[in-house]
C-alpha positions as CSV (number, residue, x, y, z in Angstrom):
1,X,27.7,34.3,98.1
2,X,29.5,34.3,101.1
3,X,33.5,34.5,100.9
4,X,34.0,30.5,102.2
5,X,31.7,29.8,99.2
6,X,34.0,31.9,96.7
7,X,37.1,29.9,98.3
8,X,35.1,26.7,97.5
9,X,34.5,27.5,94.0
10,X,37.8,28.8,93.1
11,X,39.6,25.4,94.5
12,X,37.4,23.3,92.7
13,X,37.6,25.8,89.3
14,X,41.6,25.3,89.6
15,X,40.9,20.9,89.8
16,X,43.5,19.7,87.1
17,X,42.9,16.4,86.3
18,X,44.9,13.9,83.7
19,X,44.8,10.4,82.3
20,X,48.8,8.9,82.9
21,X,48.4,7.4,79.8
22,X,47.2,9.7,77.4
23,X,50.9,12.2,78.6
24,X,53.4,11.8,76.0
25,X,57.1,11.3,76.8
26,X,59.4,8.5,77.8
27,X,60.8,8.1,80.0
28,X,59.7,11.3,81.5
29,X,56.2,13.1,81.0
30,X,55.2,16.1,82.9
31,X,52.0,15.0,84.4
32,X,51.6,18.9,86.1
33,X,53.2,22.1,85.2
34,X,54.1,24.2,88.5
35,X,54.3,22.9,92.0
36,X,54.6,20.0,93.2
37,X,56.6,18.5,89.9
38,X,55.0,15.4,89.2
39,X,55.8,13.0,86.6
40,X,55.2,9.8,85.3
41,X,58.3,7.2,84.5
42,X,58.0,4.8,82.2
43,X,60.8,2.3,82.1
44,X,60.9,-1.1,79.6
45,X,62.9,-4.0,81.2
46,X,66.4,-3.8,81.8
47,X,66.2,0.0,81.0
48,X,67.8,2.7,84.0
49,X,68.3,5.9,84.4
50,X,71.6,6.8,85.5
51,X,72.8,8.3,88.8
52,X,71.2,11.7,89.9
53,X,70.3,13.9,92.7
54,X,67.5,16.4,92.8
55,X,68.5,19.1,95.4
56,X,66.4,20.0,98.1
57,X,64.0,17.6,96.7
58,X,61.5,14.9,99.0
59,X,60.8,12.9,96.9
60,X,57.3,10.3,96.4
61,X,57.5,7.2,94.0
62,X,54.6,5.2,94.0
63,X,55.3,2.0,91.0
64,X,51.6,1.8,89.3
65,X,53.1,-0.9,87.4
66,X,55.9,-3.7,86.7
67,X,59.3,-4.1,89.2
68,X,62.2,-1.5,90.0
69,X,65.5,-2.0,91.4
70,X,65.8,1.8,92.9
71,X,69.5,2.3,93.7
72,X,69.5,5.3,96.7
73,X,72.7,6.3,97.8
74,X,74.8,3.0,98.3
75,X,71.5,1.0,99.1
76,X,69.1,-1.0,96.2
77,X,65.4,-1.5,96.9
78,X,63.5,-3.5,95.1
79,X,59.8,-2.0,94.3
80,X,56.7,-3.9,92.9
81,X,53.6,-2.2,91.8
82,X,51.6,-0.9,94.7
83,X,54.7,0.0,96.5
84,X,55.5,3.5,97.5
85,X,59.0,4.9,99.0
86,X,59.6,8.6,99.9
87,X,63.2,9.7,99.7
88,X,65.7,12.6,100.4
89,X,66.2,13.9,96.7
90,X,69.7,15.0,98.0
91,X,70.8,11.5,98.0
92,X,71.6,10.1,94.4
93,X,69.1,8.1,92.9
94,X,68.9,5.4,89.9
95,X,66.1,3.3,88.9
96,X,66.4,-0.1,86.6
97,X,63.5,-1.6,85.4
98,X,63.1,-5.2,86.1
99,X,60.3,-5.6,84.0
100,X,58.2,-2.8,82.2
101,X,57.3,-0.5,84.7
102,X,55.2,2.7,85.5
103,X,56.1,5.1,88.2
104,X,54.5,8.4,89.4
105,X,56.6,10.5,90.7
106,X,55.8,13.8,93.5
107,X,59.2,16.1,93.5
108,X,58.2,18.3,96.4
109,X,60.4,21.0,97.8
110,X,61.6,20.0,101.5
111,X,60.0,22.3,104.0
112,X,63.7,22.7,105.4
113,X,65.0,24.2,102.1
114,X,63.0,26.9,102.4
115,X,63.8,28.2,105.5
């Protein structure tokens, strides 16, 4: 075995692979442990989550399901499902539901932070 076919093996031996809806946890569940943090949000209508930042954060939110009003900085967006928006988690950040909704969200360290 050669050592490209070792690295071959070893990626696809570390695969982790999850069904969002079998994670419990509302309105966060840990979909991975380690890095990137991902999670999955699950919001019923009219519910939030108040103001926060998440320092030296990019953040991915990709709505699998319902409507979000996601309040960044002093700016709203409104999200249906499909929709993804990337965002500086150094800004504050607060989703409302409009409608039940299901988010998955990548908390990736900025490249910049690291430097």
């Amino acid at each position: 075995m050669t050592s490209t076919q070792s690295a071959e093996t070893d990626a696809v031996d570390s695969t982790e692979r999850v069904t969002l809806t079998d994670l419990e946890g509302t309105p966060h569940a840990r979909v991975f442990e380690g890095e990137p943090q991902t999670i999955r949000l699950t919001l019923a209508a009219g519910d939030s989550i108040a103001p926060h930042q998440h320092p030296d954060r990019q953040i991915v939110l990709h709505l699998l399901e319902g409507s979000l009003a996601v309040t960044l900085g002093e700016n709203e967006h409104e999200l249906e499902a499909g929709e993804v928006v990337r965002f500086d988690g150094d800004q504050y950040v607060s989703p409302t539901a409009l409608e039940d909704s299901v988010a998955l969200l990548v908390l990736a360290p900025r490249a910049d932070a690291e430097e």
